[in-house]
C-alpha positions in Angstrom: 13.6 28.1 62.8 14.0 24.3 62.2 17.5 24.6 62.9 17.4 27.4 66.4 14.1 24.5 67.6 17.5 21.7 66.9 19.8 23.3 68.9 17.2 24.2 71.9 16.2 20.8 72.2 20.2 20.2 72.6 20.7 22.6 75.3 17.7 21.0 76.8 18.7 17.2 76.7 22.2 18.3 78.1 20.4 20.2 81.0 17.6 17.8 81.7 19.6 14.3 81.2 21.7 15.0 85.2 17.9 15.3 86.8 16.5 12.1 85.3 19.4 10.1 86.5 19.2 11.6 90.1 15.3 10.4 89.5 16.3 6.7 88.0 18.1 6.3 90.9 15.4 7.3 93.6 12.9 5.4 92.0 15.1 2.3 91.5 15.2 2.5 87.1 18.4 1.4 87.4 20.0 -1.8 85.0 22.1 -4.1 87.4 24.7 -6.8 85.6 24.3 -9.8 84.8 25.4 -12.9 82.3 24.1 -11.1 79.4 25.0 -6.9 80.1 28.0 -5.5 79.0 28.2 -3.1 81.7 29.7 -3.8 85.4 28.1 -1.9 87.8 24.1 -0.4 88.4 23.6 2.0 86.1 20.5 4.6 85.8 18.3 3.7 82.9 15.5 6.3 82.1 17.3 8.8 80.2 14.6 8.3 77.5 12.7 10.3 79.7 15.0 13.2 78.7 15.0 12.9 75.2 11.0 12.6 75.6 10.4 16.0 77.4 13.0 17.7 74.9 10.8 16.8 72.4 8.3 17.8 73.9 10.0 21.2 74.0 10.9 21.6 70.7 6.8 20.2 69.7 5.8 23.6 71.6 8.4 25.9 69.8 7.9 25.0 66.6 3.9 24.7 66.9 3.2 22.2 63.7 0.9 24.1 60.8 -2.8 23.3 61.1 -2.8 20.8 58.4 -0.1 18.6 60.4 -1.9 18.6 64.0 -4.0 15.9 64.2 -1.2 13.8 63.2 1.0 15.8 65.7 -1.6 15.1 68.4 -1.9 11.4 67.4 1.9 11.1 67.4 2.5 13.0 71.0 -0.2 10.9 72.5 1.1 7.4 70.9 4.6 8.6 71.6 3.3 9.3 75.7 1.9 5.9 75.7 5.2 4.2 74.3 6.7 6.1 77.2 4.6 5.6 80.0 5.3 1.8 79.3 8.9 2.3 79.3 9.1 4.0 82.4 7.3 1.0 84.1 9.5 -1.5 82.3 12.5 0.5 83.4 11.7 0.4 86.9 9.4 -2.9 87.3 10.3 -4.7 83.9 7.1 -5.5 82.5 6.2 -8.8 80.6 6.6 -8.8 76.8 2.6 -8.9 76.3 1.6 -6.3 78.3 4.0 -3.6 76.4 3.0 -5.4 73.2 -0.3 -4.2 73.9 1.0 -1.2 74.7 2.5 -0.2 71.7 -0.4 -1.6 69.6 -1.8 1.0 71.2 0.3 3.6 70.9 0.3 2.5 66.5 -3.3 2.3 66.7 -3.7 5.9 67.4 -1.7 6.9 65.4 -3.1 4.8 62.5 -6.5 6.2 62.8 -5.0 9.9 62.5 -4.6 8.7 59.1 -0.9 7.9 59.1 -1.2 4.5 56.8 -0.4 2.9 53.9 -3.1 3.0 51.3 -2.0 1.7 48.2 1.6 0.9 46.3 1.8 2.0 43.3 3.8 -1.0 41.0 7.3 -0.2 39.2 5.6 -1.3 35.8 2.1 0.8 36.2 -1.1 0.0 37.8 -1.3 0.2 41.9 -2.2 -2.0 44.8 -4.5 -1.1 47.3 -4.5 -3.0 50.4 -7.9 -2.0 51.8 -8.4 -3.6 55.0 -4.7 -4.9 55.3 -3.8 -1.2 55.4 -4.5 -0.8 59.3 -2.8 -4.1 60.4 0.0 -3.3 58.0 1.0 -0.1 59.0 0.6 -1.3 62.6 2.8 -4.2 62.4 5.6 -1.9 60.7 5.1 0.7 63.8 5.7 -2.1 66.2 8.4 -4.2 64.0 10.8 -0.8 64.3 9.9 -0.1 67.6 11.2 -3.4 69.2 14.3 -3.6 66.6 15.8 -0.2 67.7 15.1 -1.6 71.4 16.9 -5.0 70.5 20.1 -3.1 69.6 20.6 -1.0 72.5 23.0 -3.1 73.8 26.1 -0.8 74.4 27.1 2.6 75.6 25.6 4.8 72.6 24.5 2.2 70.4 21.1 2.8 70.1 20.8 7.0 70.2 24.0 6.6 67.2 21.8 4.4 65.3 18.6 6.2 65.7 20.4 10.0 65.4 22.2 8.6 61.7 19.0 6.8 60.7 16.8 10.3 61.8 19.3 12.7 59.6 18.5 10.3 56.3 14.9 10.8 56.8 15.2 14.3 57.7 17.7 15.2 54.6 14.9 13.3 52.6 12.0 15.4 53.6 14.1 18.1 52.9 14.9 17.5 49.3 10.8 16.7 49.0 9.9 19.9 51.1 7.9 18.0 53.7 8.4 20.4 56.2 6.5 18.5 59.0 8.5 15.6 58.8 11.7 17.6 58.5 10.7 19.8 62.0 9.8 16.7 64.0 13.0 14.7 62.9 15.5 18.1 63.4 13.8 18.2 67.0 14.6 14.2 68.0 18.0 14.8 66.1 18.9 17.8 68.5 17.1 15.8 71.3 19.2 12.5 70.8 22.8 14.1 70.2 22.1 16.3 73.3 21.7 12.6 75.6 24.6 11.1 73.9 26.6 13.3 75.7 26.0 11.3 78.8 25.3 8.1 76.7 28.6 7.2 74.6 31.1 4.9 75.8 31.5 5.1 79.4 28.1 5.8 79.6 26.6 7.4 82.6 23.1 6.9 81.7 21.4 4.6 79.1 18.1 5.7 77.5 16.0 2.1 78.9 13.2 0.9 77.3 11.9 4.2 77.5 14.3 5.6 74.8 14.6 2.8 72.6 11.0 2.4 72.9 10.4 6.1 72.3 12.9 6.4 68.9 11.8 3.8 67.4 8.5 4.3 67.9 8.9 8.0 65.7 11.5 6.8 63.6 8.3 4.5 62.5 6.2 6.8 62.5 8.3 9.3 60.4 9.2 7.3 58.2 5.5 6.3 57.2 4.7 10.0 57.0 7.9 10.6 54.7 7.2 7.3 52.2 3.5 6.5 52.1 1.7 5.7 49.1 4.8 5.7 46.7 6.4 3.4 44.5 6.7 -0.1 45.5 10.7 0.8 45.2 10.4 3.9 47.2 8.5 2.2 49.7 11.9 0.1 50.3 14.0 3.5 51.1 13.0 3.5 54.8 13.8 -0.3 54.8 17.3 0.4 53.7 17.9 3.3 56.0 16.8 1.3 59.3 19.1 -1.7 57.5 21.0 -2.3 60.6 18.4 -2.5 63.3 15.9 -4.4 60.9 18.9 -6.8 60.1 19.8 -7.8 63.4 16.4 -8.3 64.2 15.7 -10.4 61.3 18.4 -12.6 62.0 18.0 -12.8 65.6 14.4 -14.5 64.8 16.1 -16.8 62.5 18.7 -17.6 65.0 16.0 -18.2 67.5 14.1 -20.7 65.0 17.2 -22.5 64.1 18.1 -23.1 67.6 14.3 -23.8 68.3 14.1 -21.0 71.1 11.0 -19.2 71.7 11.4 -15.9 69.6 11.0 -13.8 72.7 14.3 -15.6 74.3 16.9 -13.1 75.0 20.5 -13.9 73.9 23.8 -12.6 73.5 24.4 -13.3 69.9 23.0 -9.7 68.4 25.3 -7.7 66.8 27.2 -6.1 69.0 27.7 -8.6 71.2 29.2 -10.6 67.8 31.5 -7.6 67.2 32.9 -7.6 70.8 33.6 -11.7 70.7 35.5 -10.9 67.3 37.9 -8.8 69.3 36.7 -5.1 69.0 36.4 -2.7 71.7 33.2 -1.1 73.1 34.4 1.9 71.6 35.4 0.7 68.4 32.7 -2.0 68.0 30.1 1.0 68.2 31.5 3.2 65.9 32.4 0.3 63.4 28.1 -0.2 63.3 27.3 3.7 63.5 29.7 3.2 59.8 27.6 0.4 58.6 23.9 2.3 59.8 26.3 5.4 57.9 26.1 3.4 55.0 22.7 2.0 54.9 21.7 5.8 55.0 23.9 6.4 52.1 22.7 3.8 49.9 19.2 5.2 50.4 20.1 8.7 49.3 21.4 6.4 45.6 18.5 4.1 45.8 15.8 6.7 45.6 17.3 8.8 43.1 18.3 5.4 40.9 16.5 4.2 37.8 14.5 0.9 38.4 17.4 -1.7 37.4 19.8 0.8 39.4 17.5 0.3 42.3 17.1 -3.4 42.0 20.9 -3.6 41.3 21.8 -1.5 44.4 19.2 -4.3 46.5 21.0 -6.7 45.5 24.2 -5.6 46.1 23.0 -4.9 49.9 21.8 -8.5 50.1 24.8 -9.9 49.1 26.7 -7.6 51.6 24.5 -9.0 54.3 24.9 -12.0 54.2 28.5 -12.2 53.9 28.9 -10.3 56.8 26.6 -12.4 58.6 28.3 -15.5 57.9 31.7 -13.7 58.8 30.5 -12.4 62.1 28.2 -15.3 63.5 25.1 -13.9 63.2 23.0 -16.3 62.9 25.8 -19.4 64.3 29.1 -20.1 64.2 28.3 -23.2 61.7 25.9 -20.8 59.6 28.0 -20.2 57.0 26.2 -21.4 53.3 27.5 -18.6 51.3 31.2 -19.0 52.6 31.2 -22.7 52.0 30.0 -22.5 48.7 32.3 -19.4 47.4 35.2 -21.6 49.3 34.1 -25.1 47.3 33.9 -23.2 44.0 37.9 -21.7 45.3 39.1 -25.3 45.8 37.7 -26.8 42.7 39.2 -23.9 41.0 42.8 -24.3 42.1 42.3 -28.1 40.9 
């Protein structure tokens, strides 16, 4: 059944996705070009909306078990409030506080369905409950993911690629753990997502707005809260690792915006992507070469969870490492940011003396 509700919600995208554009266009949620879009010409972008009522669709054919619907409910009406605000942003562009508050929201609901983080249990015995920081916690992570799958849907198929690789690691987890509810929601945004990358993949003829990013990350969150709470302080990393590439960018886009004392809201064209495409990649190819990387992330978390503790912290810092070498070789943070580089190139010239 999982797998007929993944295909419906397919068929659906692909049928529904040509109506929303005719409707971003009539109601002006259209993305026009400027100094920092990749794209030359107005382009429609609501086709969230489509992956949205998909899921919808495939919510009503699969009909979650009684035990799993108040956190369906929670997560349908958070999810309708993430994209109610994209909608509006998509057409009137909204300030950054009011769909912050929003999506606090939207988390809050969903948090008080009883999707949280109670406690962590430690690698060497004994557990940490975080009592009141539970609620704020789990909120902040909601909104965290949310806003970095938004922050790197910056080119034609970017963001569904990202989301779709990071969904089918979560989804293959909850299916080696038998968590059916998580696997049925994440098979029916899988089918959903591929069905809009159709349309979405470079050249795009639709991109998902603020109401898709919005939207996946907001149950890409949420999913992966149901599918790791209350485990082992290294297990609790797994969901970190398989969102590596959006939570990366993100976390150097901050420190890129405090090095060049910027407000952290300041918009830039130094993510990723746009990185990639200044080192001489294609669209095409510059998409593809980070659907490998978020690929990879997934990969590693397969190993990591099924690793012994030292395997686990071995396999963390190999990631780390990787990381920041790439972020020095691509300009992440700067062109002058380069500490690792430097040091691995002082320790090559003092060698060769």
């Amino acid at each position: 059944m999982v797998y007929l509700t993944l295909l419906i919600c397919f068929i659906a995208t692909l049928i529904i996705t040509p109506l929303v554009k005719k409707l971003a266009f009539k109601i002006g949620a259209t993305d026009k070009p400027n100094h920092r879009k990749v794209h030359q010409k107005i382009m429609p972008r609501l086709g969230g909306l489509a992956i949205f009522i998909s899921f919808l669709i495939g919510m009503l054919v699969l009909q979650p078990q009684p035990q799993d619907s108040t956190s369906a409910w929670a997560i349908i009406i958070g999810a309708s409030i993430i994209v109610v605000i994209g909608v509006f942003d998509d057409m009137l562009e909204l300030s950054a506080k009011v769909k912050f508050i929003g999506q606090i929201a939207a988390a809050l609901i969903v948090v008080l369905s009883g999707v949280q983080v109670d406690y962590i249990n430690l690698p060497f015995g004994g557990e940490i409950h975080l009592g009141m920081l539970s609620i704020p916690l789990t909120i902040i992570w909601i909104v965290g993911i949310t806003n970095a799958i938004n922050l790197i849907d910056g080119l034609d198929g970017l963001a569904a690629g990202v989301s779709t690789i990071a969904l089918i690691t979560i989804s293959g987890m909850a299916m080696l753990k038998g968590d059916m509810f998580v696997l049925s929601i994440g098979a029916i945004l899988i089918g959903s997502t591929l069905g809009f990358l159709k349309y979405n993949f470079h050249p795009a003829k639709i991109f998902m707005g603020d109401t898709g990013a919005l939207f996946l990350g907001f149950m890409i969150a949420v999913l992966s809260l149901l599918g790791f709470k209350n485990v082992t302080m290294i297990s609790l990393i797994v969901p970190v690792i398989i969102l590596g590439v959006p939570i990366s960018d993100t976390f150097f886009a901050i420190i890129r915006r405090i090095v060049n004392k910027k407000p952290l809201s300041a918009p830039d064209k130094s993510h990723l992507h746009h990185c990639m495409l200044r080192l001489g990649y294609s669209h095409r190819q510059t998409v593809l070469i980070i659907y490998a990387m978020a690929a990879s992330f997934g990969l590693a978390a397969f190993i990591f969870s099924m690793s012994t503790l030292w395997g686990a912290l071995l396999i963390i810092g190999i990631l780390l490492l990787a990381i920041e070498v790439f972020v020095e070789k691509v300009g992440l943070v700067g062109s002058n940011y380069k500490p690792l580089l430097r040091m691995i190139s002082t320790k090559d010239a003092n060698s060769d003396k």
